[in-house]
N, C-alpha and C positions, 0 to 999 in steps of 0.2 A: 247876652243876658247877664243882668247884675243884681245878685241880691244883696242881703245882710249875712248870707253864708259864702257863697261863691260870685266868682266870674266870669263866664265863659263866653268868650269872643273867637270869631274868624279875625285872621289878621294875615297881612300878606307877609309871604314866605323872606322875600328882601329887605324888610323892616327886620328880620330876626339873626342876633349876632348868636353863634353856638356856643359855646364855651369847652365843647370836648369834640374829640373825632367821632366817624360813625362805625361801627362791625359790620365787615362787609358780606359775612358769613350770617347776623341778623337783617340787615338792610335789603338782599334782594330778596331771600324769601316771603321777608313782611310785605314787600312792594307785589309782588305776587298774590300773596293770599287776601289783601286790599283791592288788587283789581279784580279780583276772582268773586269777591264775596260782594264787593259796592259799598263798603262801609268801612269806617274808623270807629273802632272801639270806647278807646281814648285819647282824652286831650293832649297833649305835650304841655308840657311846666314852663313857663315865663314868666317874669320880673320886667315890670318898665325900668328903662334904660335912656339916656342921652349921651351915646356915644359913637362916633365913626359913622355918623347920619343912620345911626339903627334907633330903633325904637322899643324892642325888645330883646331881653337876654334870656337865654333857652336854657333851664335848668336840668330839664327831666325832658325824652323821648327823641335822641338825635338821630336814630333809627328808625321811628317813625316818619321826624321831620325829611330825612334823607330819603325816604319810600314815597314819601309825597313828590320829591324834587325828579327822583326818577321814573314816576308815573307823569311827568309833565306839568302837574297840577301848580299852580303860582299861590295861593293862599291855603292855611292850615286852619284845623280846632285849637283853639289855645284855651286854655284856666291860667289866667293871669294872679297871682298871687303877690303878697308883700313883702320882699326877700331880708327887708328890717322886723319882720312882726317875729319875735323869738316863739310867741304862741303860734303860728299858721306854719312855719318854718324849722324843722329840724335838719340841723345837717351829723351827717355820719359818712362811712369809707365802704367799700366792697372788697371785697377777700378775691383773689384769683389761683384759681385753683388751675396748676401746670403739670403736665404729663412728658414733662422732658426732665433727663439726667441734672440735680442737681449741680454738679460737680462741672459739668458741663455749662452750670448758668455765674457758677461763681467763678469759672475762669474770664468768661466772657467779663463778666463786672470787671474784673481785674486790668483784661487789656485794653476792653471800649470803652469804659468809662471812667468819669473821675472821682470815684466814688473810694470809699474804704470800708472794708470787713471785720467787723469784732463778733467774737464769738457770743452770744448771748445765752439766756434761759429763761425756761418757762414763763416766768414773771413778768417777763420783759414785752409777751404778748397782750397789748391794751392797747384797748381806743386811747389816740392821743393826738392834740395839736401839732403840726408840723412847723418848727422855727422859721419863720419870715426870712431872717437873712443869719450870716455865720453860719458853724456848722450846725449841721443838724439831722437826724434820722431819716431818710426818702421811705424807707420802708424797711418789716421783717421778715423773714424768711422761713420753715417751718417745714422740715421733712417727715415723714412717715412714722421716724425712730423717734422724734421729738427734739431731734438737733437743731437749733437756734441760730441765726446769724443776722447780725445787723449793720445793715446798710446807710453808711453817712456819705453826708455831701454840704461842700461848704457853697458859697456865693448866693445871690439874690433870688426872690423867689421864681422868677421868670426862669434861671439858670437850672433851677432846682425841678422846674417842669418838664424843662427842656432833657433833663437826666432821666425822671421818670419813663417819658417816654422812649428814651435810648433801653432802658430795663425793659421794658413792656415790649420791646420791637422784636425780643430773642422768641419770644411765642404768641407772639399776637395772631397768627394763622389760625389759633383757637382758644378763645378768652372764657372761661368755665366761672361764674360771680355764683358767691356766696356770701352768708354774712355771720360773723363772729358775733357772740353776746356782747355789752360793753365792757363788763369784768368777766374775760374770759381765763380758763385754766385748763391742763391738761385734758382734763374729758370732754371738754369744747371742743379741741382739736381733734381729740381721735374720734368725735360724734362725726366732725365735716368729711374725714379721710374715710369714716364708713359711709358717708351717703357720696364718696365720689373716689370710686374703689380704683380707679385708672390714672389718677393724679398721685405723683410723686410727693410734691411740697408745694406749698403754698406760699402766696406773697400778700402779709396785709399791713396794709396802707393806713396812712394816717389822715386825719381829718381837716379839713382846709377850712380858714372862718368864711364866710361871707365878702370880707375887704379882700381877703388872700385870692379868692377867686376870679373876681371885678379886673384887682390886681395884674391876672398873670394875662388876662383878658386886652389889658392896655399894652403890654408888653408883646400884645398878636402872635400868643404861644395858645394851643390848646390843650386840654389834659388827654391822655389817651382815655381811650372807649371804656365806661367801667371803674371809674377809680370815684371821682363824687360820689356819694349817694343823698338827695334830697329827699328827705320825709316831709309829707303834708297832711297834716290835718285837715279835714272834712275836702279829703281830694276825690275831685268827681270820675265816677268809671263809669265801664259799657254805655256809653251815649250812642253807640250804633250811630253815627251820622254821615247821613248817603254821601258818597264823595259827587253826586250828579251837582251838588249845593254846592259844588268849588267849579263851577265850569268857565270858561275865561270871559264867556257873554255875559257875567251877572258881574256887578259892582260890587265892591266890599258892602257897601249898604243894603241891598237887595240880600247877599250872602246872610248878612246877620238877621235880616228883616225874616227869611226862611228858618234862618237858626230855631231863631227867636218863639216862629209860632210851633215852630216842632215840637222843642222842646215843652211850650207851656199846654202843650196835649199830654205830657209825660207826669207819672208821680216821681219824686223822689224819699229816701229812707237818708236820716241822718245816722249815722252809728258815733258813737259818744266812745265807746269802751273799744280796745285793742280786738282784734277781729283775726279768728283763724278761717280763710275762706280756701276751701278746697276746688283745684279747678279741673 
């Protein structure tokens, strides 16, 4: 279904390259409560692509797309979007919030990785671009007390992906996202550490363009689970769509042809203005 606001296509699961890992701790519960219920909520985010004989590039719901893979299912809902259109497309980072010993995470930096520690402050927490190549910041760090550290790493951007996810591997058994303001400050941080009273310090991440992503993508590195975060405007939700419409006897065109009248039984609401929806 394609309008002049959205587009929402079934597309098969093989055409679509991922660009991050899945949580395996969100993956099979969702796959769970997907078979349990008969429905998919929402779509997963994708961008056309010609690359590695894919066709599309997975921006947003690798968790879902991986609940569909492990329910058997071979094609997904997708909202395909325009990953140039600076108006349809925001990109921004996720905050991960850790409940293991600091002190413990920065030795590990030390002997795993090839990264290096400068003491920072306050200030130094913001949304910010991450250097393509030379050195440059992977990420900050952020304890309870409000101690500072920041973490560089020199080499290309694929190398630099590839360090991330060495960082992320020391607690990935439990990945806690949250999201910082853009001009964050002190009572930003101690607002996140009161709404996640079990996490020590926090790691937040810096923002990847668009090419940097594509980029680390041709380099066949993923980002670990949680560090992108893609914002869209007029991004479609709750489409409830029966997974019975993904069954392996109906053709992609048959798939969409059901989509299709399903949906146009449905009203939809555009929301124009920022939206606090409580769930």
């Amino acid at each position: 279904m394609k309008t002049d606001v959205f587009q929402l296509q079934i597309v098969a699961i093989k055409d679509i390259i991922p660009h991050e890992e899945y949580d395996i701790e969100r993956s099979k519960p969702l796959a769970e409560k997907i078979r349990k219920s008969g429905y998919i909520s929402n779509p997963i985010l994708v961008t056309a692509i010609d690359f590695d004989h894919k066709k599309y590039l997975q921006l947003d719901g690798m968790n879902r797309l991986t609940a569909f893979k492990m329910l058997g299912l071979k094609t997904i809902i997708t909202q395909i979007v325009d990953y140039n259109s600076q108006d349809q497309v925001e990109l921004s980072s996720w905050v991960h919030m850790v409940n293991k010993d600091l002190k413990d995470f920065l030795e590990f930096i030390k002997k795993k990785t090839k990264c290096t520690i400068k003491i920072g402050k306050m200030e130094d927490i913001e949304h910010r671009y991450i250097r393509g190549e030379n050195v440059g910041r992977l990420c900050t760090l952020v304890d309870k007390n409000g101690h500072v550290y920041l973490i560089y790493s020199n080499g290309k951007m694929g190398e630099k992906v590839v360090r991330i996810n060495k960082l992320v591997s020391f607690y990935s058994d439990k990945i806690i996202r949250d999201v910082l303001p853009p001009k964050s400050d002190g009572h930003d941080v101690r607002m996140i550490f009161r709404s996640h009273t079990e996490s020590k310090f926090m790691v937040v991440f810096p923002t990847f363009t668009r090419h940097q992503i594509v980029d680390v993508i041709k380099y066949k590195v993923f980002f670990p689970s949680g560090i992108t975060r893609h914002i869209i405007h007029r991004r479609c939700l709750d489409l409830k769509v029966p997974i019975t419409i993904f069954q392996d006897n109906k053709s992609l065109k048959v798939q969409n042809q059901e989509l299709e009248k399903m949906l146009s039984r449905r009203a939809f609401r555009i929301y124009e203005e920022a939206t606090v929806y409580f769930e």
